[in-house]
Structures are given as structure tokens and as C-alpha cells.
SEVO-210296 format. One record per residue (C-alpha): residue in one letter; x, y, z. Coordinates in pm, whole numbers, padded with zeros to 5 digits, always signed. Layout:
<nodes>
aXYZ
...
</nodes>
This chain:
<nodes>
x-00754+01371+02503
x-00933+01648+02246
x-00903+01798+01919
x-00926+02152+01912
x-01033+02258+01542
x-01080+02669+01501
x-01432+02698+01453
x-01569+02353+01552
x-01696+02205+01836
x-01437+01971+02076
x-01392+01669+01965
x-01267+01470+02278
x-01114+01067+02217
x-01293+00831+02507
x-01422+00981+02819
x-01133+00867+03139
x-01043+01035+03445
x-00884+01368+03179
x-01273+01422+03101
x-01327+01629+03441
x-01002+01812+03406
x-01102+01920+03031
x-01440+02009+03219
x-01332+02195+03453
x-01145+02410+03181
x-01494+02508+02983
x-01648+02787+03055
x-01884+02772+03323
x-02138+03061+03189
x-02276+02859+02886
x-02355+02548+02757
x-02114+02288+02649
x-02112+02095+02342
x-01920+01869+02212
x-01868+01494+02012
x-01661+01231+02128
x-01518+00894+01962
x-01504+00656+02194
x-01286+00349+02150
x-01482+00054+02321
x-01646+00049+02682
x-01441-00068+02929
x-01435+00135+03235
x-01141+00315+03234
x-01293+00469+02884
x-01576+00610+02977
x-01563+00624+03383
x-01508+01025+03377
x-01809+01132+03221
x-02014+01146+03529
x-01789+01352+03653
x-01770+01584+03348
x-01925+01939+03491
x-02045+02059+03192
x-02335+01820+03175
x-02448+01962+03497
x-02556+02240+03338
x-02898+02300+03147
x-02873+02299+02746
x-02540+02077+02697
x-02488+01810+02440
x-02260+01537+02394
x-02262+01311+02120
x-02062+01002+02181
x-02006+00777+01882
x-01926+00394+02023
x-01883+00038+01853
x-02152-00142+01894
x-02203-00425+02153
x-02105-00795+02094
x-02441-00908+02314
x-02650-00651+02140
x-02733-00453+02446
x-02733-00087+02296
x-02459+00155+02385
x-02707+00383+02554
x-02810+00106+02789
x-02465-00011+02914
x-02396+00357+02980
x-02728+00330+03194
x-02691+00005+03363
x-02313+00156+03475
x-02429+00536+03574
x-02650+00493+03851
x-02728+00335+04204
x-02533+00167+04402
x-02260+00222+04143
x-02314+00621+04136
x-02557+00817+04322
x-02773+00930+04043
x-02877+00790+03691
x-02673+00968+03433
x-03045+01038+03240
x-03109+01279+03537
x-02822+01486+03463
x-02944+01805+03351
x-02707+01782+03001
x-02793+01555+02742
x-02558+01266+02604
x-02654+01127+02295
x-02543+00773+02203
x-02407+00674+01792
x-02339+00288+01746
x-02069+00270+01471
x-01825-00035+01354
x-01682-00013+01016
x-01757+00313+00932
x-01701+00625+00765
x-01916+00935+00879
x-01861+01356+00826
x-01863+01491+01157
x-01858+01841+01007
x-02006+01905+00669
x-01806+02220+00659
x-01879+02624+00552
x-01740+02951+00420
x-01617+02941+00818
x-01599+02577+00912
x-01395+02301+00741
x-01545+01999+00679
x-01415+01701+00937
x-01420+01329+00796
x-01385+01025+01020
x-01293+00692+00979
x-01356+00424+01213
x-01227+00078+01216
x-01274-00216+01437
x-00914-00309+01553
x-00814-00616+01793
x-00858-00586+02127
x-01089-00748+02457
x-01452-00700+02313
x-01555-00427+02002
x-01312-00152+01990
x-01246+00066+01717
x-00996+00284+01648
x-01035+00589+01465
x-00912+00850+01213
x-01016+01277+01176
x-00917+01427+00869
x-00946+01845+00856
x-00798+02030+00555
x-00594+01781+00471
x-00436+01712+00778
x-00513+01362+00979
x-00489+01234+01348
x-00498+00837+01420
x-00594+00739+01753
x-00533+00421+01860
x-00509+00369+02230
x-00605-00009+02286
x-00411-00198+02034
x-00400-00581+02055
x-00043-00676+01868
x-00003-01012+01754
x+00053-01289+02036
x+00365-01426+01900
x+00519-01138+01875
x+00494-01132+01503
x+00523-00768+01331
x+00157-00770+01129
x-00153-00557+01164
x-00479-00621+01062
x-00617-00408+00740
x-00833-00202+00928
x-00518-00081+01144
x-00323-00029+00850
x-00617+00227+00712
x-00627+00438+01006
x-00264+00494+01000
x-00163+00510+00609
x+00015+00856+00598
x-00113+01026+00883
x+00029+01303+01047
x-00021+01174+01409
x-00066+00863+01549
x-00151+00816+01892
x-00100+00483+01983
x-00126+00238+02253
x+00260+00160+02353
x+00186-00029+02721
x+00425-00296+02750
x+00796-00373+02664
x+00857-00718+02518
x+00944-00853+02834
x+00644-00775+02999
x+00483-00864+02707
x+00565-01217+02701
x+00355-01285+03010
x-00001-01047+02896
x+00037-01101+02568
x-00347-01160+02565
x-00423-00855+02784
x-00538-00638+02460
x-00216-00412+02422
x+00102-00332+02270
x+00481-00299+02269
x+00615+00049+02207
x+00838-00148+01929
x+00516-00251+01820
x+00357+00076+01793
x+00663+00214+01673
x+00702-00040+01388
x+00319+00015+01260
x+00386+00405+01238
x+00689+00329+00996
x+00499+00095+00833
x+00191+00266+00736
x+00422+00598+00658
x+00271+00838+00932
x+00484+01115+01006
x+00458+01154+01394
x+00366+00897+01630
x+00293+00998+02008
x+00328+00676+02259
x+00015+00632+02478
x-00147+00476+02738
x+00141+00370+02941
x+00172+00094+03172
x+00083+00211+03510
x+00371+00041+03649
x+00628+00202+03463
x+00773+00514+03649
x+00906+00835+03523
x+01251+00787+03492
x+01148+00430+03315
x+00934+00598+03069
x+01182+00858+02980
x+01419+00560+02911
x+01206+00347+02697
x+01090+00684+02477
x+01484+00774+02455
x+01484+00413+02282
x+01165+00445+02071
x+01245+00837+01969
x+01611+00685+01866
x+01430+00386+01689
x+01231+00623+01476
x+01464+00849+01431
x+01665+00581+01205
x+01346+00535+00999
x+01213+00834+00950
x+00953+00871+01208
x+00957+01175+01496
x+00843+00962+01821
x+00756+01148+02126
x+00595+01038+02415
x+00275+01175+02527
x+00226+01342+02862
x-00065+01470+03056
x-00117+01855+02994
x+00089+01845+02661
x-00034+02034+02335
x+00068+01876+01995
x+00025+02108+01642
x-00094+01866+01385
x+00024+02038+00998
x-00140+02363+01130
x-00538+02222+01088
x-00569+02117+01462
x-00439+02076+01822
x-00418+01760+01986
x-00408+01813+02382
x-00368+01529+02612
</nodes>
């Protein structure tokens, strides 16, 4: 998933299997470069950048910010003790782009300091409840703001409340994009797997008075025709309360208050 911001470098959220797809769309007759905010480590977060094309090219740069590491190994070294032999034929070092590693938490960085010709982007990152340090984040461009929450531990019992740093990612924004893997049923039985209802993620976007909330990282289980059912539920839900609920889909292009493009 990106950010496309006129005048700024990509900004891409977590590096999965869409990294060599959004890869293979750069062109191929320059360098590439680029930041992304990566959510937390686990594999399915971070398994496409090997596979990300532009870094075999001379002269790119990607700056990944990550939360840093409950056993204090750096970042940088769990990237390199996953990259290479017998796990992947060559060391991700050797790759002829560079990738350069930012351990964040709590914290609130400019990405962009911003110009005459490029506006200055702001982002917010908060540790949120899930399996090991994961943080969620929030961009902010002319006035306009994109949550991103895709791994989004709800409360066990079921219980409708969200820790503070949640609730600051989310207050107001103008798109949410939010972990919505399980229904309550399904829930019941993984309700320590590190994920969400869609009532859940519908409720916090009502809550925190965002204006759009896009339903994300979906159960791999759940087929089309299911999907399409439980978003007719969630887009009804919102509906009552305010809230335009869509649910994401690969390839789709979302206008965020004219300041940005989020693509998934």
C-alpha cells in the first residue's frame, strides 16, 4: 500500500507480497527512492522487499522506519539474519540499492520539511497492541491525514475500548485503514491472534470521528462473495453513524481531501 503525494517521494505502508507489484510499476531507467513505515516485523510485512526490483538497480534508497525490537536486536540485523542463505539466495546488503533502517516507538518525526514546491509531511507513530512491537501510524499533508492501522489487537473479551495511542492515530482523520480480519464468530476462538473484528474497526472509526474508514487485511479464508457480504454490513453500519466504510481491494486508488492518493 503507498501514498502518492505530488512532489514527494513514495511513501509505501510495510513491505508484503504488493511491494514487487508497486516495483514493477517504477520506472526502470532511474533510480528509485522512497520511505516506508513499517508496522512491526513479522514476515508477511516485510517478506516482499527482496523481491522489490528497484533495489536491483545502482543509486536506490529506501528508508524504512520500524519499532524497535523487544530483545534489542536492531532492526537492521533481523532484516539481515532473514535476507540471506538458506532462507534467500543472497544477503540483502549485496543488493546493489541501499535500505536504510529508522528504529521508532512513540514517536513523532517530519518526513518532509516542506518548500515553495513541497508540502511539509508530519508523522505520528504509536505503539498499538498486537504479537510483539507494532506501531501504527499517522501522515498528515496540508491538512489532510491517513491512519494506517493494519494489525490491530481488539480487546479479548470483546469489550469496545482502545488504547490511547489508537485513539491518537485516528482522532479526525480522513482515512483509516484498518485491520478488519475476523467476524465475531471467528473471533471468539483467535481472540489472541493479534487482530480485529470489522465491528471493531468499524466502531473505533466512529469513535475517534474519522471520516472514511477502508477495511483491511482480510482473513484469507473469507471468499469474495463473503467479503462483499460482511462490507454490505459494515458500509450499512457506518452509514447509520456517520462514517463512509468501504472495503479495500487490491489495485484500488482512494483520494484523501485532495492532498494525497492512497493505492492499495
Amino acid at each position: 500500500m503507498s501514498l502518492d503525494i505530488a512532489g514527494v517521494e513514495p511513501i509505501l505502508f510495510d513491505l508484503g507480497t504488493g511491494l514487487r507489484y508497486f516495483g514493477a510499476g517504477q520506472p526502470a531507467d532511474q533510480p528509485f527512492t522512497g520511505t516506508c513505515l513499517l508496522s512491526h516485523l513479522h514476515w508477511d510485512h516485510i517478506q516482499g522487499i527482496p523481491f522489490f526490483t528497484p533495489l536491483l538497480r545502482d543509486g536506490s534508497e529506501v528508508a524504512v522506519y520500524a519499532p524497535e525490537q523487544l530483545d534489542g536486536l536492531s532492526v537492521e540485523q533481523v532484516f539481515a539474519d532473514t535476507i540471506k542463505p538458506p532462507l534467500f539466495p543472497v544477503d540483502l546488503a549485496l543488493l546493489p540499492g541501499t535500505v536504510r533502517f529508522h528504529e521508532i516507538l512513540n514517536s513523532d518525526f517530519t518526513l518532509v520539511e516542506g518548500s515553495d514546491s513541497t508540502p511539509r509531511i508530519d508523522v505520528k507513530a504509536r505503539q498499538i497492541p498486537h504479537v510483539g512491537n507494532t506501531v501504527g501510524y499517522r501522515v498528515e499533508c496540508n491538512g489532510a491525514s491517513v491512519a494506517y492501522l493494519s494489525d490491530h489487537q481488539m480487546p479479548c473479551d470483546g469489550s469496545l475500548t482502545a488504547s490511547e495511542g489508537a485513539l491518537e492515530l485516528c482522532a479526525g482523520a480522513d482515512l483509516i485503514i484498518h485491520d478488519a480480519q475476523f467476524t465475531p464468530d471467528e473471533f471468539v476462538g483467535k481472540c489472541d491472534w493479534g487482530h480485529c473484528t470489522i465491528d471493531y474497526a468499524v466502531w473505533l472509526a466512529v469513535e475517534s470521528g474519522a471520516k472514511r474508514l477502508a477495511l483491511f487485511h482480510h482473513d484469507p479464508s473469507h471468499h469474495d462473495d463473503e467479503l462483499d457480504e460482511l462490507f454490505d454490513a459494515a458500509i450499512a453500519s457506518g452509514a447509520r453513524q456517520g462514517l463512509d466504510v468501504f472495503g479495500a481491494r487490491e489495485g484500488q486508488t482512494v483520494v484523501v481531501d485532495g492532498a494525497a492518493t492512497a493505492t492499495s
